[in-house]
N, C-alpha and C positions, 0 to 999 in steps of 0.2 A: 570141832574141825580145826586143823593145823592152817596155815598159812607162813609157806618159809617161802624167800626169793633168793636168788643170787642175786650178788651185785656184779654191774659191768666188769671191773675192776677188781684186784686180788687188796687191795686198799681194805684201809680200815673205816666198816660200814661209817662211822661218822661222817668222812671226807669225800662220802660218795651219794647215795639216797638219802639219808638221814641227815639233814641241815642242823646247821646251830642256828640260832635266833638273827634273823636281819627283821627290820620291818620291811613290811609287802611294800610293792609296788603300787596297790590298788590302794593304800592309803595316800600317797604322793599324788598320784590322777585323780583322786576324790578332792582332795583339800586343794589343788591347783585349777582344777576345772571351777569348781566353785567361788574360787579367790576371783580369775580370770571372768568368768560370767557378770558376780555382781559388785567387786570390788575390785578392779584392778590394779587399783594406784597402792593398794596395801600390801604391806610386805610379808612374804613368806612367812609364818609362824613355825619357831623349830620344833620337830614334833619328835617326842619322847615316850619309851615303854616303860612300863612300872614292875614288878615285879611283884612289890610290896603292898603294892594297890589291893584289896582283897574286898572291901565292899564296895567303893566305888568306880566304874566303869571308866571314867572320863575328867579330866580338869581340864581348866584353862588359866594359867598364870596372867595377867596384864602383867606384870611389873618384869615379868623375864619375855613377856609374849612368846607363849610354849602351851601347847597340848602334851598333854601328857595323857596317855591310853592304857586298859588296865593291859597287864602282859595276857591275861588269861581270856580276855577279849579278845586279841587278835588271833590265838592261838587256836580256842576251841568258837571262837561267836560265828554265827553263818554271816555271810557277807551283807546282809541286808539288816543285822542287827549293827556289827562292828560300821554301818554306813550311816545308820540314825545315832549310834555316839558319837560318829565325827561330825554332822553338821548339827548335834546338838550345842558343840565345843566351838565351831566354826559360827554359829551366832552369838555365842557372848563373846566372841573376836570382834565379830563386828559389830556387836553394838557398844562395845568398850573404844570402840575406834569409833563410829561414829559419834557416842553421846560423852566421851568421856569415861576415864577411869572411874570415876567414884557414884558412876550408874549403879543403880541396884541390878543386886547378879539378874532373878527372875522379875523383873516389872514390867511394866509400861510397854516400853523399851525393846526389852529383849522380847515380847509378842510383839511388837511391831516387825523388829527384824526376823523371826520366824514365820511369819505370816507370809514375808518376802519372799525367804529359801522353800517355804511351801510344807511346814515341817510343824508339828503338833509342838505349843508355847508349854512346855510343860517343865516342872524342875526335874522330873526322871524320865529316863527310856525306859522302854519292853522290853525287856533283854529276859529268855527264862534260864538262866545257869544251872538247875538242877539238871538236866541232861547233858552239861558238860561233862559230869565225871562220867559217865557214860563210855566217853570218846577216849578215855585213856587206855594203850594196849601198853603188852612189855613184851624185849625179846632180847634174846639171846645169842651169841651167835658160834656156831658149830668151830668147831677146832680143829674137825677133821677136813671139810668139803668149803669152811669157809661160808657157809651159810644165814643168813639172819631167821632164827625160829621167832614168829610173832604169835604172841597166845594172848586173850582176852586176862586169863589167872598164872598168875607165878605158881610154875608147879613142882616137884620137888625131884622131877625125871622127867625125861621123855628121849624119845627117840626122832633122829633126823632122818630125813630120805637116803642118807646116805649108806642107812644102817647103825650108825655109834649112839649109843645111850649116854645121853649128858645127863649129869649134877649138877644142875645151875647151884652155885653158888650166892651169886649176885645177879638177879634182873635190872636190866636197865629200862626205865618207863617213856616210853613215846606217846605221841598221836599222829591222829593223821590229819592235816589242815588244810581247807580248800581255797584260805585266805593267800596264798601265794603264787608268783605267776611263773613257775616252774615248766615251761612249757603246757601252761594249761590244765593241767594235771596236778591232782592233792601230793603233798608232800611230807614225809614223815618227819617230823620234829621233834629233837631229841628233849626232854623234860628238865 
């Protein structure tokens, strides 16, 4: 089955449905609500996407005080995953601010302040990434009607509702992420 949209706008799908990378909104209200509940007097930690990240989900710098998140967590994780890597990062925040920097990462320590945030002491999350590649589509977009054609496979023709037979040449790879607060609503993100 096809799935093509118009976009509002004669624009170029980029500049309209299809966003480039910002980090969500829902990662700032996670990490502030949390700060604000049981640490308030500490400060913001600046929080950073990876790109490069590919086995790891999450870090936490002491020495730059930064989170750093994989990109492909925020992009394809459901929000209840991408929510256990950020207060897994957000406890050895604070237990490097409580107990000192030269805490051991997973001890004592860091279970005590997990036990706090109410969050399983553990060195890794749950997170299943195999059904993230799952989530990747690709499309293309009409030349005649200005259309974005979205297809699960890169095909070698097809036809638009408009009638015109394209030759994709070149697909461009999306997905669709529900990690963003686009009016509520999942948003297409370009790869």
């Amino acid at each position: 089955m096809q799935l093509a949209f118009k976009f509002l706008d004669k624009s170029h799908p980029i500049k309209s449905n299809i966003i480039d990378f910002f980090i969500p909104d829902k990662i700032y209200s996670l990490v502030k609500d949390t700060i604000d509940l049981y640490y308030p007097d500490i400060s913001f930690p600046n929080i950073k996407i990876s790109k490069s990240m590919k086995k790891t989900l999450g870090t936490y710098n002491v020495k730059k005080h930064e989170i750093t998140l994989s990109y492909n967590l925020v992009i394809f994780g459901e929000f209840i995953e991408l929510k256990s890597v950020v207060l897994h990062e957000l406890a050895h925040t604070f237990t490097f601010y409580e107990y000192g920097k030269f805490t051991p990462s997973h001890g004592k320590e860091f279970r005590l302040i997990c036990k706090k945030l109410n969050i399983l002491p553990r060195s890794y999350v749950d997170v299943k990434i195999h059904k993230w590649k799952r989530k990747f589509m690709f499309y293309i977009e009409c030349i005649n009607c200005n259309k974005n054609i979205i297809r699960r496979l890169k095909l070698s023709h097809l036809f638009c509702d408009c009638g015109m037979e394209i030759f994709p040449t070149k697909w461009k790879e999306i997905v669709l992420s529900k990690n963003f607060d686009k009016n509520e609503s999942p948003v297409w993100i370009r790869l």
